[in-house]
Each structure stands twice: as structure tokens, then as C-alpha cells.
N, C-alpha and C positions, 0 to 999 in steps of 0.2 A: 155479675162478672167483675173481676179483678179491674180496679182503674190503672189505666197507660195513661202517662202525661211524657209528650216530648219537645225540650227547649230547644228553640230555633235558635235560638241565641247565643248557644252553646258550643262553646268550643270542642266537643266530643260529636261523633256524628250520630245520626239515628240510629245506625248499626249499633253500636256499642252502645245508648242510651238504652233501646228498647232489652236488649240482650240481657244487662245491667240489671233493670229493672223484673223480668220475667225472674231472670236468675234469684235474687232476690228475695219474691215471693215464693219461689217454689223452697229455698234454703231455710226460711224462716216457718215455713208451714202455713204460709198465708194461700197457698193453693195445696191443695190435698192430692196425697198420690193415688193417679185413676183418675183428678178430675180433669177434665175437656177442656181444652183450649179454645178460641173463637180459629176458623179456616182462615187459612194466606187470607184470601180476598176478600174476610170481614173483617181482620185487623186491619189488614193495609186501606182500606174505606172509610172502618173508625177513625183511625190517624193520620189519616189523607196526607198516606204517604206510600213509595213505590212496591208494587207487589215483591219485586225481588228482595226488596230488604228485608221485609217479614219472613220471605221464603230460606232468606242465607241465615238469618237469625235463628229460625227455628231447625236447619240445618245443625248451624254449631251446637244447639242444645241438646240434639240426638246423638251426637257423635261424643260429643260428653257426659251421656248418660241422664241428662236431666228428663228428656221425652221420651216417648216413643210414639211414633208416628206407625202408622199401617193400612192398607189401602182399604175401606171401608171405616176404617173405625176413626180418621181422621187423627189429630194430634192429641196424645196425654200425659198428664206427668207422670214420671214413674216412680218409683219405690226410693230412689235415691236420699230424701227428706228423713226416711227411713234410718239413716248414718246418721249417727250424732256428731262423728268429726266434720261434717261438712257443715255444721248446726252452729251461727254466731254463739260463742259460753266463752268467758275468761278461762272456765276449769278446762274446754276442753282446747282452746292456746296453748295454757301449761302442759296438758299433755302432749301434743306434739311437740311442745320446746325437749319436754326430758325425751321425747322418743328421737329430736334430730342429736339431741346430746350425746347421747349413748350410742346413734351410728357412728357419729365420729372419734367418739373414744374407738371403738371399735375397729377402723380406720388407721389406726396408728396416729391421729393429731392430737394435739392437743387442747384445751380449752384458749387461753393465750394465744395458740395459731388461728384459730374458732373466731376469736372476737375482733382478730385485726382484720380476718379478710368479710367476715361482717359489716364493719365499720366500712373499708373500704366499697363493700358493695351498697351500703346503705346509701356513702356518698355518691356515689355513679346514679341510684337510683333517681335522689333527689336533682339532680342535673335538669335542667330545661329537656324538653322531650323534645323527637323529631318529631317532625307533621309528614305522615307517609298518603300519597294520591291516587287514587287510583280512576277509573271510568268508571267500575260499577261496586255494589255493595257483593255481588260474591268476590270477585276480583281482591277486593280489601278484604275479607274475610279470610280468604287462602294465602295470600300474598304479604298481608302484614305478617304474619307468622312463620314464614320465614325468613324476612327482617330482621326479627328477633329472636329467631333462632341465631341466627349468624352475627349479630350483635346483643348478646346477652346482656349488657355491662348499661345499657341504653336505653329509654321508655321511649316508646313509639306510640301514635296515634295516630288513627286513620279519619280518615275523610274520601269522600266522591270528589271527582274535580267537580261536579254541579254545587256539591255544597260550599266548597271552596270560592268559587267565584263570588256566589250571593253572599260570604260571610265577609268576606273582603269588601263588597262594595256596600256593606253596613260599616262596618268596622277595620279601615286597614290595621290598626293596631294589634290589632292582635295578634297579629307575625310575629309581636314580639315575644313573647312568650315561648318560643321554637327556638333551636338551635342551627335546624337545618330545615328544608324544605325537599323533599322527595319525590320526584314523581318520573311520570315516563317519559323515555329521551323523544318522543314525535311532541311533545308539547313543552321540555322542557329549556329551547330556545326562548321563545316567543315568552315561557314565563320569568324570565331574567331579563329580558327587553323591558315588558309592561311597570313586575313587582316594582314600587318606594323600592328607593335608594336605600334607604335602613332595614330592606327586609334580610331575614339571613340565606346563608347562602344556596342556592339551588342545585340538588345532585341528578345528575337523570341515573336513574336507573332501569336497566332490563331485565327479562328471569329469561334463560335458555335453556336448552335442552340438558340435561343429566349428562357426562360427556362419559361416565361410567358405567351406566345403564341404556339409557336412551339411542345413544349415538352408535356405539358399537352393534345395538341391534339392528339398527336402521343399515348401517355399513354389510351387514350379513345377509340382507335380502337380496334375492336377484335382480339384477337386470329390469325396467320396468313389473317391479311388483307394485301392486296396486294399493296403495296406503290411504287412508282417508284417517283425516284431524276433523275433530269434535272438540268444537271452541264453544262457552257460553256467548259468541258474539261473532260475528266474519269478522270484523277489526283482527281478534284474539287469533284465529285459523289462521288468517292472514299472516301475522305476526310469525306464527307455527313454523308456516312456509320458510319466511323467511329467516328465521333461525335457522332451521335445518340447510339451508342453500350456503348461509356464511359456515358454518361447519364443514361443507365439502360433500351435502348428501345431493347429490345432482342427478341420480342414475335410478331415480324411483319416479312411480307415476300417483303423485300426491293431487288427492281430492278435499276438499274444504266442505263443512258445514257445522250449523249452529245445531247446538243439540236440541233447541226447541221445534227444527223443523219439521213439518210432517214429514218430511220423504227421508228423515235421519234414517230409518231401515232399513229402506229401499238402498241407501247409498254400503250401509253395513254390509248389507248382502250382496255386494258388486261390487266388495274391495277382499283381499288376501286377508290383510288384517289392517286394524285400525288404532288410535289413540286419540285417548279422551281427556282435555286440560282437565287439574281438580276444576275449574270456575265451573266447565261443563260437567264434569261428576256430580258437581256440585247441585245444577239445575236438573239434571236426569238421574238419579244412582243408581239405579235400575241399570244403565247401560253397562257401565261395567262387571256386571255377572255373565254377558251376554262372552260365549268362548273364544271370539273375535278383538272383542275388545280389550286393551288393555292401558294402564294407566300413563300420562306422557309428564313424565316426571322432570323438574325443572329446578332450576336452581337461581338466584342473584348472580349477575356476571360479575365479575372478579373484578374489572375496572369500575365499577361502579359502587360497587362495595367497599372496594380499596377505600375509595375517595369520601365515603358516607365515614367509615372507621376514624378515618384522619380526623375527621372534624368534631366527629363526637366524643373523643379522648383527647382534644387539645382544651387547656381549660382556659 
């Protein structure tokens, strides 16, 4: 079996360590396509480390092609090693440089246009990154990425608030290294009380409801219709509710639960229809095939993004 090695010490979390690494091996042809992975609950044993984090990892990996996962056959790599542009080769770099060249001649730019706003994105790249927090490793999995959707310009990295606290009380220092500090507004009092004085600064950030999609359909339901939210967590459901309540959706009969519950179908089948966070997609995917169910799409709240923007483009 392929060796995993994950540093505790590191300022990257387990998430993105192990993801890293799998990704990796499979890119280089150090695991073959077809071969077998170890299960969730032998990796996360081997690395004595939380089942869910293996489970979101090997999540992102099928959603990117690298697995496929299927109920009996358990996790494999797939054919993806197969591509040679996905393949580390200097020759095949140059190929892609002439293929991003020619879209942009293509484009109407110019080369000259091409290299300033390179240069400028190079620098942004190279910027101190943000430290983004989350409670769990799916939660960081979905939610960093759209951070960084909505801040392109910006490197982000994630962390669990569990790892976060243990790295700190090895190492305050190494906040320095971060620009900003991110995490969610129920814990992000209390962590501008505690952090050194020289940590940088703390944004709380929330995700809400889709005010495009989400909201408008909630607003179209009748009268106590029966809604049930499917969170990776009650905390998250929680959270749901109360998004949907500062919005103005007051006139629904909203039911909460964890997608890993047993009684999640029992509850499916005794609501109108439902919504499922990605965290819980995440942990179930299965649910959302099901005709009831549908996705609860979410977005960065604007003041809190606002204020995340401000900082990362002030030099």
C-alpha cells in the first residue's frame, strides 16, 4: 500500500495534506488506474485521524475525476493518469503555455496585455494567504471554495477550528504568516478577545441562503409547507433556520436534521420537499437523487466578504 505521511506541524490541514498527497500519487502513476484504495475507516485508523476527513477528501477526489467510488466495489483510481496534461513533464507546461497563448490571441489581447495582467496576478498570488476556519473538514472542503471563488486575486487555506487551536498553543507564531484570519461569526468574538495582539485581523464570515435561487423558492411555497434542512451537523440545520428567518421566510414549517441520521427518510417522507447543505451532500450523495430533495445553495454574505476584500487588496 502507497505510504501517507501527515505533519502535525504544519501549517496546511490534514485535509489538504492528505488530498495533496493521494492526488500526487495518482498524477504521477505511483498508483495505477483500477487500483484500490484502503476504506474511510482504514485510512482514517492508519492515520489516526477523523473519519470525515478521509471521507471529504476522497469526496473531492471523485468529483474531480481522480476516483470512483461505487457501492460494493469500494474506492478506485480512475483512468484520469491516463491524460498526459495532468502528467508533471516540462514538454507538456510548454504545451499548455502555447495552447493558453493562442486562446488569447484569439481573444482580441494582446501578448503585452497577457504579461502585465500575469505579473499582476502572480503578485496577488504571492501575498500572504488567508487562514479560512471552519468546524469540520467537509464544511472546509465546500466552503473554502467559495472563498475563493469570490476572491480570486487571494490564496486561502483552510483549517478545522480543532486544528487551529492545538497549532496555536504549540506555536502562536505562526499567525504570522496570514494576512487575515476567517472564520464563523458565533466564535469570531471570543477569537479577537483571546488571539496575541500581533495576530492579524479577524473577519467573521457567514454563507446564506442564494437570495436568487434559494429564497424566491422558499417565498413560493404555501402557507405551512413542510420543509426539512439536511445539514452535515444540527449546529449547520441550525444555522439553515436561522438564515432563512433573517431573510423574511417565516411562514413555513421548517424541520432540521443531520444527514447521517437514521430516521433522515422517515423525516424526507413527511416533509413537501426538502434541502440538503453541500456539507450534507457531501456526507450522503445519494440524497440528492432522491425527487424531494433538492440542493440548498449558498452563498458568502456580502458584509462579510466586503470586509475580507478590503483587507486582502490593501498592501
Amino acid at each position: 500500500m502507497f505510504r501517507l505521511t501527515l505533519q502535525k506541524e504544519s501549517n496546511v490541514s490534514y485535509h489538504e495534506q492528505l488530498y495533496q498527497q493521494i492526488a500526487a500519487s495518482i498524477r504521477s502513476g505511483d498508483l495505477s488506474p483500477h487500483e484500490q484504495l484502503p476504506t474511510v475507516r482504514e485510512l482514517a485508523a492508519q492515520l489516526k485521524i477523523n473519519y470525515n476527513t478521509v471521507r471529504s477528501v476522497y469526496l473531492r477526489l471523485q468529483q474531480e475525476g481522480m476516483v470512483d467510488s461505487r457501492q460494493g466495489r469500494g474506492t478506485i483510481v480512475s483512468n484520469v493518469v491516463n491524460d498526459p496534461l495532468l502528467t508533471r513533464n516540462p514538454a507538456h507546461l510548454a504545451l499548455l503555455a502555447k495552447e493558453t497563448l493562442h486562446k488569447i490571441k484569439a481573444m482580441g489581447y494582446s501578448l503585452d496585455e497577457f504579461s502585465r495582467v500575469l505579473s499582476a496576478v502572480v503578485q496577488e498570488v504571492n501575498q500572504f494567504p488567508v487562514l479560512f476556519l471552519r468546524f469540520t473538514e467537509l464544511e472546509l472542503a465546500e466552503y473554502l471554495r467559495l472563498v475563493q471563488y469570490h476572491l480570486p486575486s487571494a490564496m486561502v487555506e483552510g483549517r478545522t477550528l480543532e486544528d487551529f487551536t492545538e497549532r496555536l498553543e504549540e506555536d502562536p507564531s505562526f499567525l504570522q504568516a496570514y494576512k487575515a484570519i476567517v472564520t464563523h461569526p458565533s466564535v469570531s468574538m471570543k477569537m479577537r478577545q483571546t488571539l496575541p495582539r500581533e495576530a492579524p485581523p479577524v473577519v467573521s464570515l457567514d454563507f446564506i441562503p442564494d437570495p436568487t435561487t434559494v429564497i424566491p423558492a422558499m417565498e413560493a411555497y404555501p402557507r405551512h409547507t413542510r420543509v426539512g434542512l439536511i445539514c452535515a451537523t444540527i449546529r449547520g440545520a441550525e444555522g439553515m433556520i436561522q438564515d432563512l428567518h433573517n431573510a423574511g421566510i417565516t411562514h413555513l414549517e421548517l424541520r432540521i436534521i443531520e444527514a447521517n441520521h437514521p430516521d433522515v427518510f422517515d423525516m424526507i417522507a413527511n416533509c413537501d420537499v426538502v434541502y440538503i447543505s453541500k456539507p450534507g451532500y457531501m456526507m450522503r450523495p445519494h440524497l440528492l437523487t432522491l425527487p424531494k430533495v433538492k440542493e440548498y445553495q449558498e452563498i458568502p454574505d456580502y458584509h462579510g466578504i466586503t470586509n475580507l476584500r478590503k483587507i486582502v487588496t490593501t498592501q
